[in-house]
VEXGU-854582 format. One record per residue (C-alpha): x, y, z; residue in three letters. Coordinates in pm, 1 decimal. Layout:
<pts>
- X,Y,Z,Ala $
...
</pts>
This chain:
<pts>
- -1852.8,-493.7,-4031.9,Unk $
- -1992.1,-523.1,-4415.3,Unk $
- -1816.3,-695.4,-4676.9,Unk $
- -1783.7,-340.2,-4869.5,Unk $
- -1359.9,-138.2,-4827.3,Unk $
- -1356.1,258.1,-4784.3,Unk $
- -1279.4,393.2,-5079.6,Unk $
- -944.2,527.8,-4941.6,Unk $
- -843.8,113.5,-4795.9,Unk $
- -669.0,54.3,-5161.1,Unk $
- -812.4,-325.2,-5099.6,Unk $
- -1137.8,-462.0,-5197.7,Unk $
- -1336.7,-800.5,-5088.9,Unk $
- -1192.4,-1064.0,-5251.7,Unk $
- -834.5,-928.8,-5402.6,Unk $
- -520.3,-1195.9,-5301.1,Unk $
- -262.9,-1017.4,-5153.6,Unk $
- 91.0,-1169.5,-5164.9,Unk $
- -28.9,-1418.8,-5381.9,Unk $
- -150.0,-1612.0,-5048.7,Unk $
- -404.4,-1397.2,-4897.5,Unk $
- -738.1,-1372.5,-4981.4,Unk $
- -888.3,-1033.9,-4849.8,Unk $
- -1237.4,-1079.6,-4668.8,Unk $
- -1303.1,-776.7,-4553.9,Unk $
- -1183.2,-421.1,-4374.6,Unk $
- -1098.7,-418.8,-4008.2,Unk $
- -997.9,-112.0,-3999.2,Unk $
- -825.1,235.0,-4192.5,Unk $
- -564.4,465.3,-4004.4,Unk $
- -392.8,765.2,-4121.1,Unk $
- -126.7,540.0,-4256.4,Unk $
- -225.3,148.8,-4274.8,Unk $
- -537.3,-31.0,-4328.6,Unk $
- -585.0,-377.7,-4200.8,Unk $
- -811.4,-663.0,-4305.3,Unk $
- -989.3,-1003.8,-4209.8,Unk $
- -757.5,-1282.7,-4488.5,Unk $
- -786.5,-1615.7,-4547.4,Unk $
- -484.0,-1782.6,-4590.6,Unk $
- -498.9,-1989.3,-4933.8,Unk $
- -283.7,-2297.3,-4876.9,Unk $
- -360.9,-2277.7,-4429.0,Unk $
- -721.7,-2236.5,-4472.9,Unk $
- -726.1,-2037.4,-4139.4,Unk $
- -828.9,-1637.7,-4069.9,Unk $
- -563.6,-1397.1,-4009.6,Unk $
- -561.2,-1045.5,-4018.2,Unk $
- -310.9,-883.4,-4195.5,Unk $
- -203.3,-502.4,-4183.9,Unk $
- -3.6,-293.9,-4448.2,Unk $
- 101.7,61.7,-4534.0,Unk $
- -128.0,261.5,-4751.6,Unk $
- 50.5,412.4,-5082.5,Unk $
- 30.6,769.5,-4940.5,Unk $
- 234.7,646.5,-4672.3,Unk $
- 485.8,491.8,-4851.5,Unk $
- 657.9,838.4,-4923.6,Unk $
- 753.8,857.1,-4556.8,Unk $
- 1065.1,663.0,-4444.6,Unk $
- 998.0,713.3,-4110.8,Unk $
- 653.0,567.5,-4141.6,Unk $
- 786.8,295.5,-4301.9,Unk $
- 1022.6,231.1,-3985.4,Unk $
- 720.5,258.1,-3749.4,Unk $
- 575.7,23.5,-3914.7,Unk $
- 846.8,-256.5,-3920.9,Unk $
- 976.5,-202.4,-3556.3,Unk $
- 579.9,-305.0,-3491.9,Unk $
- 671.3,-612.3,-3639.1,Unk $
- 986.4,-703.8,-3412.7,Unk $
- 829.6,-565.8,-3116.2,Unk $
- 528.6,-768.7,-3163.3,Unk $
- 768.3,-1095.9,-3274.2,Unk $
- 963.8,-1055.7,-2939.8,Unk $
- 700.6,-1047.9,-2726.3,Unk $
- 614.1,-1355.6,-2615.8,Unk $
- 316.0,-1279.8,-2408.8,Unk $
- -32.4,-1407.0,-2421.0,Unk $
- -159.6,-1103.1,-2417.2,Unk $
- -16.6,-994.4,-2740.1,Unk $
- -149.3,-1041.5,-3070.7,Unk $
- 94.7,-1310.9,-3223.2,Unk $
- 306.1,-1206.2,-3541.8,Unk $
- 288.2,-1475.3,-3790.1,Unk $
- 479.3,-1335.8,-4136.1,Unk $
- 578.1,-1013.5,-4282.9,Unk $
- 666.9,-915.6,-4608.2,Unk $
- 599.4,-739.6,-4883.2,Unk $
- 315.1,-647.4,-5115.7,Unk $
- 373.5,-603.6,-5500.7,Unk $
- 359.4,-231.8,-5474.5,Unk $
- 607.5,-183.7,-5258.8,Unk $
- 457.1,-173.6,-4902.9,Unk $
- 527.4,-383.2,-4608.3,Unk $
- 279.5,-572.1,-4415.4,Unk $
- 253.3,-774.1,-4095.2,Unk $
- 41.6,-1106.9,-4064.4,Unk $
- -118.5,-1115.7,-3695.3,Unk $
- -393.2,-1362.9,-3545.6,Unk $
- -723.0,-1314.1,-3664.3,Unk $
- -883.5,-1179.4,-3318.5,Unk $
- -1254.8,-1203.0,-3258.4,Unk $
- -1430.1,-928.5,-3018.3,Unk $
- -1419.9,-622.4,-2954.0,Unk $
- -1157.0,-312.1,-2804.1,Unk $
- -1241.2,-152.1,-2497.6,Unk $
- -1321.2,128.9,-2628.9,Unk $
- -1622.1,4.5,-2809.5,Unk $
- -1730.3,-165.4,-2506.5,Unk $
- -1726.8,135.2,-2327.8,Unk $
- -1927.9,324.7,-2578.5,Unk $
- -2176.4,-1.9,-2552.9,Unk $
- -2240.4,-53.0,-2219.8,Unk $
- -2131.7,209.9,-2003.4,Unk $
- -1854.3,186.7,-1715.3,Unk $
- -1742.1,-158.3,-1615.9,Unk $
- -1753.3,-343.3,-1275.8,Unk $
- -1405.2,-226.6,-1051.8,Unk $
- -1301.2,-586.5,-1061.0,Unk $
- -1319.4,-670.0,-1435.2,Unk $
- -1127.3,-329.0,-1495.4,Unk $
- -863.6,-437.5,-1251.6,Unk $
- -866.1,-772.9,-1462.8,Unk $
- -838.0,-594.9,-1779.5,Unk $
- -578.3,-343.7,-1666.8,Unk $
- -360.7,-659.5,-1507.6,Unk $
- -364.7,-830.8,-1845.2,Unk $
- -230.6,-543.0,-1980.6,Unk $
- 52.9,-526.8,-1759.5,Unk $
- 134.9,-908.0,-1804.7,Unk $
- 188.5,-770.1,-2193.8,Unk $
- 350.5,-461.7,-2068.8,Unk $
- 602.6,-643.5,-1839.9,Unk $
- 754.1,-853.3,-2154.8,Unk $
- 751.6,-548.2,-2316.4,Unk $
- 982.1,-304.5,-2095.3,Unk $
- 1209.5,-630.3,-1979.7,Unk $
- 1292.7,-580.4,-2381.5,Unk $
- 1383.6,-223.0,-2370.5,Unk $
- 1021.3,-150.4,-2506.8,Unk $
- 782.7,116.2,-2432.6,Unk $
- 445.8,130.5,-2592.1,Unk $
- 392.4,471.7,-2583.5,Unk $
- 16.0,448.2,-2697.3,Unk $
- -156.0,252.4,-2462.2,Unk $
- -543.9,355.7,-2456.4,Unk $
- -885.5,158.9,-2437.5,Unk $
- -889.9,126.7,-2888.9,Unk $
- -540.4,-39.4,-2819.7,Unk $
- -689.6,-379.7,-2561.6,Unk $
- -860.7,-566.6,-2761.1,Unk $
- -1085.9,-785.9,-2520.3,Unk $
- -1138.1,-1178.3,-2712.6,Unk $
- -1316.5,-1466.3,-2543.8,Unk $
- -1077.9,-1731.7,-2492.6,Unk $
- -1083.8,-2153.8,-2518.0,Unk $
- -1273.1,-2206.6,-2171.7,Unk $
- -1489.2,-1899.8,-2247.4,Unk $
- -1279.0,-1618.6,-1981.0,Unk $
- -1256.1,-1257.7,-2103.2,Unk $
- -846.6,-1284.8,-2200.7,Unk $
- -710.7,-835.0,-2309.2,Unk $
- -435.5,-836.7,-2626.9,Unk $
- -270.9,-522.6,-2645.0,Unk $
- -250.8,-389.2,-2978.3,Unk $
- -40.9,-144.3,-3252.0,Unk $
- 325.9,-110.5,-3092.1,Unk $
- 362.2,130.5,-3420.4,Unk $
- 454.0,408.9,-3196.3,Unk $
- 653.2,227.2,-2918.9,Unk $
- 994.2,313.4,-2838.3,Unk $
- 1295.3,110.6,-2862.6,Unk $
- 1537.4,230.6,-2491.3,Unk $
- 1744.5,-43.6,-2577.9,Unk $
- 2072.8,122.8,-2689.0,Unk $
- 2180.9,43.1,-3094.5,Unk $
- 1879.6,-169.0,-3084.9,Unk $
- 1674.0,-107.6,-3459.4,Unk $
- 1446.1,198.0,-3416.2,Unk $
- 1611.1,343.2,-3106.4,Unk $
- 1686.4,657.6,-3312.3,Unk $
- 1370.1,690.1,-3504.4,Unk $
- 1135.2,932.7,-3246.4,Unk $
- 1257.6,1269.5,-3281.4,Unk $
- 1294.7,1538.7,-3002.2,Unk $
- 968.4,1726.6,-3109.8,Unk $
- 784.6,1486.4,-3246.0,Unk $
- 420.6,1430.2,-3069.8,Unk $
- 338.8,1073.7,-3102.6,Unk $
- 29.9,919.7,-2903.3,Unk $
- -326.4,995.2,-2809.8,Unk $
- -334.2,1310.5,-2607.5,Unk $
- -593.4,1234.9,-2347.9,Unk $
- -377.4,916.8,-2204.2,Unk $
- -28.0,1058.7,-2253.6,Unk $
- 184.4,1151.1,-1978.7,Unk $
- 302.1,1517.6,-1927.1,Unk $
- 667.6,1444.8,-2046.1,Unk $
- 552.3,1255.5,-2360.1,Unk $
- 368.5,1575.2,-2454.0,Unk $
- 684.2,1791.8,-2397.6,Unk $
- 884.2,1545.8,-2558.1,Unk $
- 832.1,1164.3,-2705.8,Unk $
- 1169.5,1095.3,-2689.0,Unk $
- 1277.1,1107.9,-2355.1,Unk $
- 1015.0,866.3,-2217.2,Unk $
- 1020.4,604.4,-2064.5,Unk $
- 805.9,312.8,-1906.7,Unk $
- 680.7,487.6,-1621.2,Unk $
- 492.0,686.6,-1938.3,Unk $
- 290.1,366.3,-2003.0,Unk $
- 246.2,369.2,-1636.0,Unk $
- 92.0,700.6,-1606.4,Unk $
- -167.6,581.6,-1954.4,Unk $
- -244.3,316.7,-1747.5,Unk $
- -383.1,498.1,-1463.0,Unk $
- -585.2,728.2,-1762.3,Unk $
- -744.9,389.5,-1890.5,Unk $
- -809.3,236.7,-1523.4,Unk $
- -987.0,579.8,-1415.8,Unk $
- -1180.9,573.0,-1758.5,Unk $
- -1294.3,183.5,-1746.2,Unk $
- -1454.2,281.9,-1390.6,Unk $
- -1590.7,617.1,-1450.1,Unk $
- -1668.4,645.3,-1802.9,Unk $
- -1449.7,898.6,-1900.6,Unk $
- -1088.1,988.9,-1900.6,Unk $
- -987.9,1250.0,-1636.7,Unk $
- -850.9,1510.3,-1836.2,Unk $
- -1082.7,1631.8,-2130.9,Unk $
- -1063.1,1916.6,-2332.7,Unk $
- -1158.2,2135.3,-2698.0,Unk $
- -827.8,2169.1,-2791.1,Unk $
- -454.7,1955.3,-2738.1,Unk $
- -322.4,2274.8,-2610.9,Unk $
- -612.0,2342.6,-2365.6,Unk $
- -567.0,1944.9,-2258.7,Unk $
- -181.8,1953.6,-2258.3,Unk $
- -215.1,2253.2,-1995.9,Unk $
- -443.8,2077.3,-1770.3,Unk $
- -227.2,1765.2,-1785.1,Unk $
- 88.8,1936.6,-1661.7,Unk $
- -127.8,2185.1,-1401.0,Unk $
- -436.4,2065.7,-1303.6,Unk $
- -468.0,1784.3,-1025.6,Unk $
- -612.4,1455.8,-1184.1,Unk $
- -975.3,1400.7,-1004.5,Unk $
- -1068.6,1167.2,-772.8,Unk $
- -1219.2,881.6,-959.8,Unk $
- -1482.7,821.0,-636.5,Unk $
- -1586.8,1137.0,-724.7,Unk $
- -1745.9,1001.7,-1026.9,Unk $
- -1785.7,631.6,-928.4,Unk $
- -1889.6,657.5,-559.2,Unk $
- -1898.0,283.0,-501.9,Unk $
- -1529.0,255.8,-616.4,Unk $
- -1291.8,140.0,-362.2,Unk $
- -1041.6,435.6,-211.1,Unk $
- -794.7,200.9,-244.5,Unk $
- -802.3,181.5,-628.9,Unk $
- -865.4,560.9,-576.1,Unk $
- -508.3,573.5,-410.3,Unk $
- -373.5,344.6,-658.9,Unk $
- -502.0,581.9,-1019.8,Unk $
- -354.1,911.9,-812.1,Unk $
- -0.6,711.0,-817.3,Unk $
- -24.4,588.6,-1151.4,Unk $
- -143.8,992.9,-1254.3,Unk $
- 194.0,1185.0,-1050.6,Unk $
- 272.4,1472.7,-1220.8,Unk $
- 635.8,1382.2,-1164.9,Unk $
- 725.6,1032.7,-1297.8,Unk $
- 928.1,999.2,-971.9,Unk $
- 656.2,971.8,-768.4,Unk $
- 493.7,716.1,-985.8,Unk $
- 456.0,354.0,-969.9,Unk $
- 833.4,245.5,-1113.0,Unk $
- 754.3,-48.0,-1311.4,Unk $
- 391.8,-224.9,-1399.5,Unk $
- 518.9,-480.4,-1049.4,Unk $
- 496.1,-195.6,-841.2,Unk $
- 119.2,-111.5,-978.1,Unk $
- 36.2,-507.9,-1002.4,Unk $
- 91.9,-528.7,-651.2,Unk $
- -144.3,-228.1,-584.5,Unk $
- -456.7,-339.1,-779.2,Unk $
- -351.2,-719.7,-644.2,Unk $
- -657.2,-705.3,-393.3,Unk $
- -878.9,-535.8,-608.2,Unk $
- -994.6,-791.8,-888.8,Unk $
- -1136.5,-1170.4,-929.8,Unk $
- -929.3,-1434.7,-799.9,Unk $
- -750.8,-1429.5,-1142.5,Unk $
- -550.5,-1105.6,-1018.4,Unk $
- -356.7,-1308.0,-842.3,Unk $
- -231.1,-1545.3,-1127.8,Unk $
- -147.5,-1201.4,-1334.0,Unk $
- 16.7,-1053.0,-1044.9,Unk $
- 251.3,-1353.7,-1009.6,Unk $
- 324.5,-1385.5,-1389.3,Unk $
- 427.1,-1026.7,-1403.2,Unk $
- 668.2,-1031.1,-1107.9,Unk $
- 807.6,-1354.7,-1197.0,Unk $
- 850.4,-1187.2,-1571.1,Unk $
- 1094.8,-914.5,-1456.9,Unk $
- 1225.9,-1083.6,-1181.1,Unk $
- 1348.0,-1393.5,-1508.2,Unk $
- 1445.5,-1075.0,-1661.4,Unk $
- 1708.3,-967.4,-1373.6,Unk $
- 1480.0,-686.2,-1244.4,Unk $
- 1424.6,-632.1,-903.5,Unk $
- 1055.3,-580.1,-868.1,Unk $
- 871.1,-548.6,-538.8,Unk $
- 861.7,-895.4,-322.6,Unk $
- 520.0,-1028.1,-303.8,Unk $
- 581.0,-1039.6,84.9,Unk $
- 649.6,-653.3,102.3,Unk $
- 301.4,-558.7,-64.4,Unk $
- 257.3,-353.2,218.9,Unk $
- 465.1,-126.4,164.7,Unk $
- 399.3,-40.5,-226.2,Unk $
- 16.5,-1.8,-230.1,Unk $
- -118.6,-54.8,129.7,Unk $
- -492.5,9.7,118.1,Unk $
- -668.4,-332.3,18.0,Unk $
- -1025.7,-375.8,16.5,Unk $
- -1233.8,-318.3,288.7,Unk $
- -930.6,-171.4,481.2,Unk $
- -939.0,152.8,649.4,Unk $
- -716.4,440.8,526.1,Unk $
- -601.4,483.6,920.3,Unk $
- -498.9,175.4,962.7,Unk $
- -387.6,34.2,620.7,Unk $
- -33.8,200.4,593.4,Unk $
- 194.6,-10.2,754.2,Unk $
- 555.2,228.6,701.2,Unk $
- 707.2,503.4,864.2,Unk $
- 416.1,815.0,877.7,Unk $
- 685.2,1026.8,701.1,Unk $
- 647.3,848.1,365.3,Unk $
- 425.0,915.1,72.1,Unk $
- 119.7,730.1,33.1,Unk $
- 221.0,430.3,-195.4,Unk $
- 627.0,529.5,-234.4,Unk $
- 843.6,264.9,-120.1,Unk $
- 922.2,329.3,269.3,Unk $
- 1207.5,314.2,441.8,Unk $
- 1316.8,-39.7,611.8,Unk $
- 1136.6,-40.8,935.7,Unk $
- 1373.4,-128.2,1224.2,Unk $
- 1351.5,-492.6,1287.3,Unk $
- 1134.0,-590.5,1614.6,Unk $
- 1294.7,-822.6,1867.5,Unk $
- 1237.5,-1156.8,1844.1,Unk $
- 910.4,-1365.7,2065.2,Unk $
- 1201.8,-1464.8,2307.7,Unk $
- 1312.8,-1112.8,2336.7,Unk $
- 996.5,-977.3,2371.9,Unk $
- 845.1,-1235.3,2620.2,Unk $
- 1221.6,-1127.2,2818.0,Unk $
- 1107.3,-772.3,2827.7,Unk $
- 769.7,-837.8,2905.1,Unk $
- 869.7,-1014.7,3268.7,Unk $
- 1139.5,-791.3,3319.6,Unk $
- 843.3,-479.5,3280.2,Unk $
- 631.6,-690.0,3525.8,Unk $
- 863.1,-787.6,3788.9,Unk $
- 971.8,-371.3,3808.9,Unk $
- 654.9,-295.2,3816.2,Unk $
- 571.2,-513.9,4130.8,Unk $
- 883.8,-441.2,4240.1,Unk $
- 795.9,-90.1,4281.1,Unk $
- 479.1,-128.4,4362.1,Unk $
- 579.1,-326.7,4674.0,Unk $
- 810.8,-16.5,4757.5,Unk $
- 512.3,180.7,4733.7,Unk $
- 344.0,-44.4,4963.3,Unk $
- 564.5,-50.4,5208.9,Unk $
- 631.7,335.5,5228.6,Unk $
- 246.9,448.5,5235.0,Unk $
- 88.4,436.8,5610.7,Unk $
- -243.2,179.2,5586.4,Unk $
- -586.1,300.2,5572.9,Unk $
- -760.5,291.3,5901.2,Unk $
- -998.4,72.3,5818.2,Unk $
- -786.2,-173.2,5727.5,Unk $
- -523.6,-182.9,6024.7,Unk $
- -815.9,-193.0,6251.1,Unk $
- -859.3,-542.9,6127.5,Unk $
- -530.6,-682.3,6072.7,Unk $
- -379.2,-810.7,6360.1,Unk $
- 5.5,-700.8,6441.8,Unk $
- 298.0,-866.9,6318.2,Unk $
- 529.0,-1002.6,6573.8,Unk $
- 841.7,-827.6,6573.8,Unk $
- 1151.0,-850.3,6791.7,Unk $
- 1163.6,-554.4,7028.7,Unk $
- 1373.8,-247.6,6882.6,Unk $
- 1714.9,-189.3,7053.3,Unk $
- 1692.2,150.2,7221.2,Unk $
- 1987.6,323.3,7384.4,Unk $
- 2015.4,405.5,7736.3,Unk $
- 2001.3,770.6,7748.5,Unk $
- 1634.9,935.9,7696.5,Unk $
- 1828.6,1260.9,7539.2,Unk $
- 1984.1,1071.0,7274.7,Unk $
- 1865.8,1163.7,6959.7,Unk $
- 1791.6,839.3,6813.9,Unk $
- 1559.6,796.4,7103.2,Unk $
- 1197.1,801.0,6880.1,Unk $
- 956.3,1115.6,6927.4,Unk $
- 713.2,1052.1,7225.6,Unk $
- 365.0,873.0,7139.3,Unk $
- 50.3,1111.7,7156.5,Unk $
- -93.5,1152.1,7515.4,Unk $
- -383.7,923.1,7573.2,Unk $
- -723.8,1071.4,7651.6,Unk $
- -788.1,1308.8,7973.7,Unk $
- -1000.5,1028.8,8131.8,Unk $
- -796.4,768.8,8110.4,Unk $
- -696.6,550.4,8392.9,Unk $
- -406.2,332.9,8279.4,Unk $
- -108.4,295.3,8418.3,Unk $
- 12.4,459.4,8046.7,Unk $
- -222.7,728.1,8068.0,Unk $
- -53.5,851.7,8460.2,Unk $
- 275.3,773.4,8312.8,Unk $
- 258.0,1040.1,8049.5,Unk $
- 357.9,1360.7,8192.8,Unk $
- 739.2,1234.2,8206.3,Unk $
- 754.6,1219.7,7836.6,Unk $
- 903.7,1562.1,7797.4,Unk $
- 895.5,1577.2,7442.0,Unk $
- 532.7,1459.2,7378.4,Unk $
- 321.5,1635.2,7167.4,Unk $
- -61.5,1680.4,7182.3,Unk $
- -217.9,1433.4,6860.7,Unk $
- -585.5,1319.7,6738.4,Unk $
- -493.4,975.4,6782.6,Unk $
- -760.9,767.8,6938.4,Unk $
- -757.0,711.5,7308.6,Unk $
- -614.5,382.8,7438.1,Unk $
- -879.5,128.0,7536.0,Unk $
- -907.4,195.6,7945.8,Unk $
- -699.0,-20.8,8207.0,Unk $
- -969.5,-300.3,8420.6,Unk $
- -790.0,-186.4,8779.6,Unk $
- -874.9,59.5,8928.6,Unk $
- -687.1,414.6,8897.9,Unk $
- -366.2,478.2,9165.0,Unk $
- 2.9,547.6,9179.2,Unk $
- 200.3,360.4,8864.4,Unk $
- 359.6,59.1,8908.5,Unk $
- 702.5,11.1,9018.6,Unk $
- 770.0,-258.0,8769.4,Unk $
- 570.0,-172.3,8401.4,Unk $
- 511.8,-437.9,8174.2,Unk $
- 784.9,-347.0,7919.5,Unk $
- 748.5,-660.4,7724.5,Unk $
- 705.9,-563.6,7447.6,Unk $
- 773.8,-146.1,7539.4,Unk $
- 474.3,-32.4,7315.4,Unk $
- 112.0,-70.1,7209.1,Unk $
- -28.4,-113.5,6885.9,Unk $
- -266.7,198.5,6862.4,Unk $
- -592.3,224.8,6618.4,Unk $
- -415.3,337.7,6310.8,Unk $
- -165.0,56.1,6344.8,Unk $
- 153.8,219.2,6420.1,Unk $
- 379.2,143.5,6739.2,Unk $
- 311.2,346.8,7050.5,Unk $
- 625.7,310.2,7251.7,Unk $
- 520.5,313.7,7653.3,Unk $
- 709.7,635.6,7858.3,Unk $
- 778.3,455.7,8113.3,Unk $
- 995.6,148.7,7956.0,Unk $
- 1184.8,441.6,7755.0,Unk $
</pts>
């Protein structure tokens, strides 16, 4: 940026403001403060320092906006937060803040220069943000304004890309009787429309951080695509698509973009801020997978921030059931809680599975019914054929019959043998009165020759074993 001020900055090169700081040149002019590149006169060391312009000196409420920037900004301890160094007072009556001189550029500029970014680096830049944003709400503070202008990307010692999130001018104090909580009115519109939520255009007031979550999702879709989702002429055209319109699917745009992050923008972009990420852990957890290996540190640093705090964010165990689609994963198989929940809401506590003892329990108990039934089975269904023809009989102790062939436990009658048969079995047959014709296979033939039946039969044992394996019980021994 040249050495030369706009003519509206009230500040040229060179002027020594506060009787300590020498201006070097303009940063930057808003509708209400300007601020420049100083050099501090007894530190010798850059800052940049940002006051009220006279116009806006009129305003008391601007004049509050501009000092609970100040305390926010003190109180906020992050790294990822421009540092607040002094405040005080210029000879004409306005206020001004003393930050760290930062050296880079916003991500909005480097959008503009090189087109969208990488999906990691995003997630990076995004995670950053939240590391700032998570020391922010644990205060009671919402930002309210978050948008690419606002992350100011700086190189830092060891030469890593490292986000500050800027101008808390607009954020809201939630904290009850804390300075500023008043401040917002009901009506008032405060933010950039294309990355505010649809309740901050209804009303600023009644926001809170699950606002900054939905901008978040605005700047994540906008750092992969190139654009911001919702566009439009006109606030009231934009405003109407905001509350109505389905955000768009950001692989729509970017086709090599993960679904996962996909998943993770249509969360952050809920129309109802119940259905919404809850807190910047919630979301951290989501994009964990998704960037370098430094996601991890930032994911960490914000949980561990609200949980010091005495939040309860999400366990970095229970992942799975926040944001469950990690890269590479397939959407059929990534959700891991009940079917019934929403993609990326909190599910239900599954029901706890047995223990390895208890399941190794049920596991023989399954096997040992199985087998027992299958010997049951076994036991019950007739063999084939082919394979009692070439097992040989079991020896079994002779069945107790009663004495009286009428009884009627007496077994039915075996099937006659063959016509041509000559065994003593075969003349035997016709006194089997209640034999029945069958298609059993005839009885191998008798060696002696065919005449009158014996008067003592072989009734040890009383029956044959015939082809199919069953007993034949001989007539004559019954």
């Amino acid at each position: 940026m040249g050495k030369s001020a706009p003519p509206d900055a009230g500040v040229r090169p060179g002027d020594v403001l506060a009787g300590k700081y020498r201006v070097e040149r303009v940063l930057g002019v808003g509708g209400m403060g300007v601020v420049v590149a100083a050099q501090h006169l007894q530190l010798d060391e850059r800052v940049a320092l940002k006051f009220l312009l006279p116009q806006a000196l009129h305003s008391a409420e601007s004049i509050g906006r501009f000092m609970r920037e100040a305390r926010a900004a003190v109180k906020i301890k992050s790294e990822h937060v421009a540092r607040v160094t002094d405040v005080g007072q210029l000879d004409n009556g306005a206020p001004y803040i003393v930050m760290e001189y930062l050296e880079g550029s916003d991500l909005h500029q480097m959008l503009n220069e090189r087109g969208p970014m990488p999906v990691a680096q995003a997630v990076d830049f995004l995670l950053q943000a939240c590391e700032a944003l998570a020391d922010a709400h644990v205060l009671g503070i919402v930002h309210r304004d978050l948008k690419p202008a606002n992350l100011f990307c700086i190189r830092r010692s060891d030469g890593q890309p490292s986000i500050k999130v800027l101008d808390f001018g607009i954020s809201k104090i939630t904290t009850p009787g804390a300075p500023g909580h008043d401040l917002t009115h009901t009506t008032a519109l405060m933010g950039s429309p294309l990355y505010m939520s649809p309740e901050q255009m209804q009303a600023s007031k009644g926001v809170d951080v699950r606002t900054d979550i939905w901008a978040l999702g605005v700047i994540l879709f906008e750092l992969i695509a190139g654009s911001p989702p919702f566009t439009a002429e006109a606030v009231t055209e934009l405003a109407i698509k905001v509350a109505n319109e389905p955000a768009p699917a950001v692989r729509s745009v970017r086709f090599d973009a993960p679904e996962g992050v996909e998943r993770v923008i249509a969360k952050c972009l809920e129309k109802h801020r119940a259905a919404r990420f809850q807190n910047v852990g919630e979301l951290a957890l989501a994009l964990r997978d998704f960037g370098s290996r430094s996601a991890q540190i930032s994911v960490e640093r914000i949980l561990g921030t609200l949980r010091q705090a005495g939040a309860t964010p999400p366990s970095a165990d229970d992942s799975q059931q926040v944001i469950v689609v990690a890269r590479g994963s397939s959407p059929a198989i990534a959700a891991t809680g009940p079917t019934e929940a929403s993609w990326g809401q909190t599910a239900a506590e599954p029901t706890p599975k047995p223990g390895g003892r208890a399941r190794l329990g049920f596991a023989i108990a399954a096997v040992v019914a199985i087998l027992a039934a299958g010997g049951v089975l076994a036991l019950r269904r007739p063999a084939p054929p082919s394979a009692a023809a070439s097992v040989a009989p079991t020896a079994l102790p002779p069945p107790v019959l009663p004495a009286s062939p009428s009884s009627s436990a007496l077994p039915a009658a075996p099937p006659p043998p063959a016509p041509a048969a000559s065994s003593a079995v075969a003349a035997a047959q016709p006194t089997a009165p209640s034999a029945k014709p069958a298609a059993s296979p005839a009885r191998p033939a008798s060696t002696t020759s065919a005449g009158p039946p014996s008067h003592k039969p072989n009734c040890n044992p009383p029956y044959v074993i015939d082809s199919a394996g069953d007993r034949q019980y001989k007539p004559e021994c019954l």
